[in-house]
N, CA, C and O atoms as a Maestro MAE file, in Angstrom:
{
 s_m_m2io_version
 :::
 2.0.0
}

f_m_ct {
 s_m_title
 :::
 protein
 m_atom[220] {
  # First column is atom index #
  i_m_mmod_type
  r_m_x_coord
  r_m_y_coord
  r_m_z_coord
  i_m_residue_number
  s_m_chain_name
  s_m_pdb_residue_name
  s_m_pdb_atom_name
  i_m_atomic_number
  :::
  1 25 8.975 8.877 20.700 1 A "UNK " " N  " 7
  2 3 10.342 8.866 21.152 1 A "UNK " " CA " 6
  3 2 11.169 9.714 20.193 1 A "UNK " " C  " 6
  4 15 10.885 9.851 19.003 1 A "UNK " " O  " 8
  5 25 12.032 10.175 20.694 2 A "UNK " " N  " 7
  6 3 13.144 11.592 20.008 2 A "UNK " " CA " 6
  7 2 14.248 10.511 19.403 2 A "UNK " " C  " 6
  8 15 14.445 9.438 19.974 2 A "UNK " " O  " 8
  9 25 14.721 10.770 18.588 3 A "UNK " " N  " 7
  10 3 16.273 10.169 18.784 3 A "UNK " " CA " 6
  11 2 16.949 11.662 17.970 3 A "UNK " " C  " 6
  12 15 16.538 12.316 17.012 3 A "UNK " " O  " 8
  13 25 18.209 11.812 18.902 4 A "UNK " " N  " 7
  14 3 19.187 12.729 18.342 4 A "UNK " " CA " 6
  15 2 20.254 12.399 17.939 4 A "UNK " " C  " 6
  16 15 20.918 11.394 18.189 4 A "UNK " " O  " 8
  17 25 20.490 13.432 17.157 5 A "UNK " " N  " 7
  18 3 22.022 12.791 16.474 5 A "UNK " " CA " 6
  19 2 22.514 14.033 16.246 5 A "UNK " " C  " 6
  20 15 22.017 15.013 15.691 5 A "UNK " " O  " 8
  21 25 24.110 13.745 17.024 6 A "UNK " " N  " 7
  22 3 24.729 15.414 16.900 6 A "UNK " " CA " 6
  23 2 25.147 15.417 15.279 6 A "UNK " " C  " 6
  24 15 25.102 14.313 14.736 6 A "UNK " " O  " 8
  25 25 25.548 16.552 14.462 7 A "UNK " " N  " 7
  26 3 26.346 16.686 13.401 7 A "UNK " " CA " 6
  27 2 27.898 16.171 13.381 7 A "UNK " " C  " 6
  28 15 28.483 16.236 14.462 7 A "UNK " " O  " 8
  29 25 28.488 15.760 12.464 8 A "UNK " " N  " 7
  30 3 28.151 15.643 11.341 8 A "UNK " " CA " 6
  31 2 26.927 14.489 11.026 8 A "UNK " " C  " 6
  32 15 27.160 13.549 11.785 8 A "UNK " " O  " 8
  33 25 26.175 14.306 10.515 9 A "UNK " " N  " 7
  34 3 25.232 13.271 10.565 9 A "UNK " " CA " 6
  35 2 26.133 12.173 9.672 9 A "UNK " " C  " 6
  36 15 26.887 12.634 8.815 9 A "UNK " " O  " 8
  37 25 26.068 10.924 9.841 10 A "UNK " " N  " 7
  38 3 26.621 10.292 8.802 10 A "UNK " " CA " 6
  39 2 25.723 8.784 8.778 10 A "UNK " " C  " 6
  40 15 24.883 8.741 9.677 10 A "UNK " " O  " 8
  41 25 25.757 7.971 8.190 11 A "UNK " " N  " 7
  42 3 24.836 6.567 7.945 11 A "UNK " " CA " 6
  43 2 25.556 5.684 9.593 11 A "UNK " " C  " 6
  44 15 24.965 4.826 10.249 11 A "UNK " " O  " 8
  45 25 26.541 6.093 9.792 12 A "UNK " " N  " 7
  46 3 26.954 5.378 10.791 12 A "UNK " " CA " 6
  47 2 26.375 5.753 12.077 12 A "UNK " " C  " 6
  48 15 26.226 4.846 12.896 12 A "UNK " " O  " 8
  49 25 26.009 6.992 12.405 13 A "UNK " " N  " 7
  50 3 26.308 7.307 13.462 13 A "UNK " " CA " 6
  51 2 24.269 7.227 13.188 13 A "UNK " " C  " 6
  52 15 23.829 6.830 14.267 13 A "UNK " " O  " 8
  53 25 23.197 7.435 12.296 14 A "UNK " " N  " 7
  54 3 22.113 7.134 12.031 14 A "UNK " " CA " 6
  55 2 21.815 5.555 12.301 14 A "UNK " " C  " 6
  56 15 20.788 5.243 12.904 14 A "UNK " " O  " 8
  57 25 22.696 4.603 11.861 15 A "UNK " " N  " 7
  58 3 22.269 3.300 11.981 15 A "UNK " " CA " 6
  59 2 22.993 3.252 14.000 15 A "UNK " " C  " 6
  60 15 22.467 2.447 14.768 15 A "UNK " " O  " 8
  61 25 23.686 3.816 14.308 16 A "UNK " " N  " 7
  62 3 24.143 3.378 15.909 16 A "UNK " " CA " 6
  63 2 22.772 4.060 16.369 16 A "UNK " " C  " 6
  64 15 22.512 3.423 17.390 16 A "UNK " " O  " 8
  65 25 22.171 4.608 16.266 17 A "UNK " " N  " 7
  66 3 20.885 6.041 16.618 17 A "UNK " " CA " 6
  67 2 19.573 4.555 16.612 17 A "UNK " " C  " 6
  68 15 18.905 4.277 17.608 17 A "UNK " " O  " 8
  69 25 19.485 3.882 15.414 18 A "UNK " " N  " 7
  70 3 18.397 2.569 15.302 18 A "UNK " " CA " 6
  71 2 19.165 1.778 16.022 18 A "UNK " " C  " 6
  72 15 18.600 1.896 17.109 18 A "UNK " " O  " 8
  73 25 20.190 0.938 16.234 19 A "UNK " " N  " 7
  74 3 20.549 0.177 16.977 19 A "UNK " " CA " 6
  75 2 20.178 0.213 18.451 19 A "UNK " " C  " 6
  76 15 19.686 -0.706 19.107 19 A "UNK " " O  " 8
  77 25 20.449 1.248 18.794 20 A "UNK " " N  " 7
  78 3 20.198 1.701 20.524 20 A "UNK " " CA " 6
  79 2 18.759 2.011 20.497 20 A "UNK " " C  " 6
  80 15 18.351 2.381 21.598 20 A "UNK " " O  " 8
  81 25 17.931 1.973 19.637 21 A "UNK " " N  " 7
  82 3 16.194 2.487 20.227 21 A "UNK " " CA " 6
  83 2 15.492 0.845 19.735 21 A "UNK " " C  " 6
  84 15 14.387 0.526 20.173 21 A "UNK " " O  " 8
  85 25 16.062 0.159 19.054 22 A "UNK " " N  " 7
  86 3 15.904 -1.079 18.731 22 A "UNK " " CA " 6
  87 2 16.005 -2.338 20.068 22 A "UNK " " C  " 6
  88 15 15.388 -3.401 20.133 22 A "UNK " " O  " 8
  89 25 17.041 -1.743 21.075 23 A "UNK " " N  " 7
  90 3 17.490 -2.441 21.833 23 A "UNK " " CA " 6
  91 2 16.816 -1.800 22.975 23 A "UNK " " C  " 6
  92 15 16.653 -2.573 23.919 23 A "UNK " " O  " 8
  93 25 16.370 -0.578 23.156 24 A "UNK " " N  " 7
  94 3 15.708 -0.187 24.452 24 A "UNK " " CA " 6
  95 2 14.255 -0.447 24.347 24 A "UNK " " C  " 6
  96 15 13.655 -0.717 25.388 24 A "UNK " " O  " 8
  97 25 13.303 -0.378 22.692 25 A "UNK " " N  " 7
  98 3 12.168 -0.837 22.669 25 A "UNK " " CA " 6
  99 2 11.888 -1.893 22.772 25 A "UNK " " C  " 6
  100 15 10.754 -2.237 23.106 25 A "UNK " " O  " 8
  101 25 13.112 -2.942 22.440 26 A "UNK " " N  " 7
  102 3 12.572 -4.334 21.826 26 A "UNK " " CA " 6
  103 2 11.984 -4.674 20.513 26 A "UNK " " C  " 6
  104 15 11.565 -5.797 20.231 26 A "UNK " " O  " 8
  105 25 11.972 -3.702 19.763 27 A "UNK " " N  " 7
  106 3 11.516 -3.909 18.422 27 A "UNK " " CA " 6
  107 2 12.745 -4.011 17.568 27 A "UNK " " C  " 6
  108 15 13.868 -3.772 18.012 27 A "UNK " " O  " 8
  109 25 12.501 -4.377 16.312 28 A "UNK " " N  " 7
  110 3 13.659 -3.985 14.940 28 A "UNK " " CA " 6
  111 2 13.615 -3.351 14.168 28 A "UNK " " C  " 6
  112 15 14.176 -3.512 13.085 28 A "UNK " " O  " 8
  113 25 12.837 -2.306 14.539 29 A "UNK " " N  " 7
  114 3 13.064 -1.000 13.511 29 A "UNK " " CA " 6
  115 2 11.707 -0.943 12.543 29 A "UNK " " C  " 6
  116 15 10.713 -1.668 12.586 29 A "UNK " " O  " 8
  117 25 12.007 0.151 11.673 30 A "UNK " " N  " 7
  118 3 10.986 0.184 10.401 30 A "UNK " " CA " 6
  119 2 11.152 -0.912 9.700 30 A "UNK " " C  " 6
  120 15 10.210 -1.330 9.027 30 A "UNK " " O  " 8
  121 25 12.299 -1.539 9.723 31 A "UNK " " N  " 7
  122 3 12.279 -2.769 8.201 31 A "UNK " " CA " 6
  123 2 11.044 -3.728 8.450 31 A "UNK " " C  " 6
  124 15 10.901 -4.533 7.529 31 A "UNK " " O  " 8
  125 25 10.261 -3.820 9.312 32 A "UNK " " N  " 7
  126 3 9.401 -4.384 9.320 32 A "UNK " " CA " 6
  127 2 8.123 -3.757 8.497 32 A "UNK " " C  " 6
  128 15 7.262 -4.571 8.167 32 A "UNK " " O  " 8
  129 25 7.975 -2.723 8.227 33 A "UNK " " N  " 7
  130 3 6.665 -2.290 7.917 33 A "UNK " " CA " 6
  131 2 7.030 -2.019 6.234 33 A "UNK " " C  " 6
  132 15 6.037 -2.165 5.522 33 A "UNK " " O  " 8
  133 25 8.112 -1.702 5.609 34 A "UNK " " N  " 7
  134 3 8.297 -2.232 4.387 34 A "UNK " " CA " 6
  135 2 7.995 -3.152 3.347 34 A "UNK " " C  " 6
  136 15 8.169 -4.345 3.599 34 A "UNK " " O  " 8
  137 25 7.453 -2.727 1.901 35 A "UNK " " N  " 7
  138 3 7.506 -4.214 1.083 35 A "UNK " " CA " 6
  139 2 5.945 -4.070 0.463 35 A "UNK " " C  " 6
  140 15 5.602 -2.917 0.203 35 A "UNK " " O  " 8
  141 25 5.247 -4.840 0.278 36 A "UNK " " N  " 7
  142 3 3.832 -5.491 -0.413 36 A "UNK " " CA " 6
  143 2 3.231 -5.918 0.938 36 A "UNK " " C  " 6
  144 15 3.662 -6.614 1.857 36 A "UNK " " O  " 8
  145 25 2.028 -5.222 0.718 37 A "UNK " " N  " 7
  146 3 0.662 -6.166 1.676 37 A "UNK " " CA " 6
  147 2 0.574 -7.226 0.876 37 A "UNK " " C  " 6
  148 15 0.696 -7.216 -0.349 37 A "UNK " " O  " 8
  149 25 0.337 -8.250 1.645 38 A "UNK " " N  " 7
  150 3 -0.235 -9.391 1.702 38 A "UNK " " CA " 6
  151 2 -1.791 -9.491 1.937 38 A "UNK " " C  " 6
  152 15 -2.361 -9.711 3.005 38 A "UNK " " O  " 8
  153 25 -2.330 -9.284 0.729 39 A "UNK " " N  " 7
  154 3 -4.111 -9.291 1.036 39 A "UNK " " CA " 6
  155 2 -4.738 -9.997 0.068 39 A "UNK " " C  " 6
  156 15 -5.939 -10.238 0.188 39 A "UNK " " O  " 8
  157 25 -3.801 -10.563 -1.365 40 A "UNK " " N  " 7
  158 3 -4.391 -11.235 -1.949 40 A "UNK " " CA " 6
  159 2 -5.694 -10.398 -3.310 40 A "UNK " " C  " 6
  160 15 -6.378 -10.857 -4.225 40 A "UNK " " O  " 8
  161 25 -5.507 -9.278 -2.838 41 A "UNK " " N  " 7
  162 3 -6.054 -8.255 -3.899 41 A "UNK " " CA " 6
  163 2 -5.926 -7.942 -4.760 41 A "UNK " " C  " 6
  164 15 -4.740 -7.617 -4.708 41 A "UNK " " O  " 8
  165 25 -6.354 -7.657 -6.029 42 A "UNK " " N  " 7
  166 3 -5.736 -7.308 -7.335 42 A "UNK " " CA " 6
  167 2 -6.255 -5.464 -6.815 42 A "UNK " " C  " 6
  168 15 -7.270 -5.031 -6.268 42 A "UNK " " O  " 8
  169 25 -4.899 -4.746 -7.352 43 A "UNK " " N  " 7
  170 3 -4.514 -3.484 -6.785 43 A "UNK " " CA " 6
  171 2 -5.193 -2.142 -7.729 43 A "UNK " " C  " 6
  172 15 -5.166 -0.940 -7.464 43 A "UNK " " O  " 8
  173 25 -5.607 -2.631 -8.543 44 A "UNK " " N  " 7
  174 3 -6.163 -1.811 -9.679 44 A "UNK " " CA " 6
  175 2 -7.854 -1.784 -9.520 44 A "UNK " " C  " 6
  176 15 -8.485 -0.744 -9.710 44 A "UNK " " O  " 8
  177 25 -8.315 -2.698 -9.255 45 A "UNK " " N  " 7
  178 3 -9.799 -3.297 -8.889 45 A "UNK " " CA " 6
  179 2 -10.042 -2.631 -7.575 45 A "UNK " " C  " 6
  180 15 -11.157 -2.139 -7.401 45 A "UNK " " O  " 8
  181 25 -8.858 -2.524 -6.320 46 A "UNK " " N  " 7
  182 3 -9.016 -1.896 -4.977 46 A "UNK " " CA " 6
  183 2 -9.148 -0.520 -5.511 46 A "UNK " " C  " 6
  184 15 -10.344 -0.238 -5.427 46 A "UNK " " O  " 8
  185 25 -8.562 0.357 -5.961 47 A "UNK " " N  " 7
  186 3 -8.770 1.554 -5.720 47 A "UNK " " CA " 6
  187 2 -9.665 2.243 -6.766 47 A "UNK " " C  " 6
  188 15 -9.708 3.472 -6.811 47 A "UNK " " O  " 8
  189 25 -10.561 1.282 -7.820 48 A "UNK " " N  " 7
  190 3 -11.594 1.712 -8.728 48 A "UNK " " CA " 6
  191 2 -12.464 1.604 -7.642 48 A "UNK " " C  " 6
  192 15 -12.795 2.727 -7.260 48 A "UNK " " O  " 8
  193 25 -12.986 0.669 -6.967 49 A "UNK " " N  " 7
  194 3 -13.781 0.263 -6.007 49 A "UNK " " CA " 6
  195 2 -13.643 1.328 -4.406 49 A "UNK " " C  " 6
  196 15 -14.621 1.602 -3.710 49 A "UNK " " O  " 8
  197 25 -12.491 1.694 -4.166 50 A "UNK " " N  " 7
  198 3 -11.985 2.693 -3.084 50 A "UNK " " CA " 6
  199 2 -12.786 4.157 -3.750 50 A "UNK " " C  " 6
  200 15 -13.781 4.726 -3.300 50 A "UNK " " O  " 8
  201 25 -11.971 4.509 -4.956 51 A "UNK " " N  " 7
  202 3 -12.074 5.704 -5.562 51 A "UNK " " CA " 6
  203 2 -14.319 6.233 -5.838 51 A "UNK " " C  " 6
  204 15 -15.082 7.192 -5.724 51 A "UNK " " O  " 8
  205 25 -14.314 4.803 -6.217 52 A "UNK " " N  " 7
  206 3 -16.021 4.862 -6.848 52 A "UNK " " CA " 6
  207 2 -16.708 4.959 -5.339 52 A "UNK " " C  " 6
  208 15 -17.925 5.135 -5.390 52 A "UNK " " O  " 8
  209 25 -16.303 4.898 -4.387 53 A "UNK " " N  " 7
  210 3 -17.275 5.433 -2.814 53 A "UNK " " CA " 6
  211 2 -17.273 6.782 -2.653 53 A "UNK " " C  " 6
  212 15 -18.252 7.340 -2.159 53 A "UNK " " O  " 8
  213 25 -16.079 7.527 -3.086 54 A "UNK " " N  " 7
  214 3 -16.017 8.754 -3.464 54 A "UNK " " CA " 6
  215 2 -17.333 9.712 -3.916 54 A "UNK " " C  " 6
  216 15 -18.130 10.394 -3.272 54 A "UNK " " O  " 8
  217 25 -17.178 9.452 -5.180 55 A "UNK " " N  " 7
  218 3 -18.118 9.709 -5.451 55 A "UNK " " CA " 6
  219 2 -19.656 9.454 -5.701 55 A "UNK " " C  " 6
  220 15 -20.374 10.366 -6.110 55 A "UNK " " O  " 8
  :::
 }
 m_bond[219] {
  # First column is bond index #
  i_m_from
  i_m_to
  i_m_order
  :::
  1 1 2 1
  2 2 3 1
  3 3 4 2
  4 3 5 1
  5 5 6 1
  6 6 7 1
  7 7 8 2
  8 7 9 1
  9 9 10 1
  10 10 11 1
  11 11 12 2
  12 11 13 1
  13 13 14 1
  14 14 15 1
  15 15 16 2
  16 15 17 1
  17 17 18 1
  18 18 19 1
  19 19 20 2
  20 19 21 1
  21 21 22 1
  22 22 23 1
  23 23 24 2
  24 23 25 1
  25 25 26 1
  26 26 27 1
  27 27 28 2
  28 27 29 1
  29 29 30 1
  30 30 31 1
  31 31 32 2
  32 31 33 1
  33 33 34 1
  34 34 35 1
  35 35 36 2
  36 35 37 1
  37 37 38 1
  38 38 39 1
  39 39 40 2
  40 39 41 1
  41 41 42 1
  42 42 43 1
  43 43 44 2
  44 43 45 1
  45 45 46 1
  46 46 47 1
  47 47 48 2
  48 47 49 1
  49 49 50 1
  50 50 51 1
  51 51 52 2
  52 51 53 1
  53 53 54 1
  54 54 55 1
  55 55 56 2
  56 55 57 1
  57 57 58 1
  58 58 59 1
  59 59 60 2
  60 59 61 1
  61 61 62 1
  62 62 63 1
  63 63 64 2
  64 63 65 1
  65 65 66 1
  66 66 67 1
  67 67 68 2
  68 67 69 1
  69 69 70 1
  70 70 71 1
  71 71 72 2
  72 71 73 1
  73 73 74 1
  74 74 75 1
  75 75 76 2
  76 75 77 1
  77 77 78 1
  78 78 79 1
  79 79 80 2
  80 79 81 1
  81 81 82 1
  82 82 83 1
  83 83 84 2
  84 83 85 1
  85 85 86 1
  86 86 87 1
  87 87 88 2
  88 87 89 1
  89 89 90 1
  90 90 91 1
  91 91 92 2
  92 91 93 1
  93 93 94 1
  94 94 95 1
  95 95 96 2
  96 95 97 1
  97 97 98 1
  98 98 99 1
  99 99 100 2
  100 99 101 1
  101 101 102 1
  102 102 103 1
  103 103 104 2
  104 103 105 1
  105 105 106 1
  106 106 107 1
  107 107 108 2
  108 107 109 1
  109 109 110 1
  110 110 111 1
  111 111 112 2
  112 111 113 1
  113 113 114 1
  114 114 115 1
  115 115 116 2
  116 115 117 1
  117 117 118 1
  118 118 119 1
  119 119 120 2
  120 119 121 1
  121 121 122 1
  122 122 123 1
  123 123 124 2
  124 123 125 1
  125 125 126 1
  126 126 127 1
  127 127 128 2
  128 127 129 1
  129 129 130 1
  130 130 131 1
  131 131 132 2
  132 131 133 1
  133 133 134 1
  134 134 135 1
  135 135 136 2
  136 135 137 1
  137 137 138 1
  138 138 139 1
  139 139 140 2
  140 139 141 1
  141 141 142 1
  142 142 143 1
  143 143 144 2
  144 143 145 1
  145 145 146 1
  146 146 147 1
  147 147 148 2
  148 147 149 1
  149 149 150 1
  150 150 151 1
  151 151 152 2
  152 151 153 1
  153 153 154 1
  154 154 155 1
  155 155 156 2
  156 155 157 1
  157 157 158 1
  158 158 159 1
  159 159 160 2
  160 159 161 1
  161 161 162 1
  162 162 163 1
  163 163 164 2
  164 163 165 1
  165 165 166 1
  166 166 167 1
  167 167 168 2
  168 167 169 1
  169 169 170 1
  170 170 171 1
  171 171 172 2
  172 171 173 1
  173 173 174 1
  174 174 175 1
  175 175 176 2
  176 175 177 1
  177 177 178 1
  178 178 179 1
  179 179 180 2
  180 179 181 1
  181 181 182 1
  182 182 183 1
  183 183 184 2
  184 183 185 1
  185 185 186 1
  186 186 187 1
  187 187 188 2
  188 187 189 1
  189 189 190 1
  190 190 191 1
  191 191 192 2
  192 191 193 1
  193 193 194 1
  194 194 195 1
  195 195 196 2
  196 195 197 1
  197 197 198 1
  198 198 199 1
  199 199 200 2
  200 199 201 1
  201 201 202 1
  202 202 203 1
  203 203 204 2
  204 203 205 1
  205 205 206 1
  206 206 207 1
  207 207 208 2
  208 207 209 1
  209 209 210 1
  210 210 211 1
  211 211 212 2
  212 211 213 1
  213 213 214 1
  214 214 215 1
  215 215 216 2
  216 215 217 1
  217 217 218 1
  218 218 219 1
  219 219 220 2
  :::
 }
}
């Protein structure tokens, strides 16, 4: 999906731009996909273990 926004761009007229695609998808936006996974992983151990398949 496109969303446009004529110039001047401003935070207002960007947040009315999420409001209206929020309300035609039914979703609430990106703030959902923000923040920390929840996996219970220690994050340093994941990517020695990620990185070491590598090679």
């Amino acid at each position: 999906m496109t969303i446009e926004i004529k110039k001047p761009v401003t935070k207002e007229k960007v947040q009315q731009a999420m409001d209206e695609l929020a309300k035609t998808s039914g979703k609430k936006g990106l703030r959902n996909h923000f923040g920390k996974l929840k996996r219970g992983i220690d994050g340093l151990e994941y990517q020695k273990q990620v990185r070491n398949d590598w090679v």
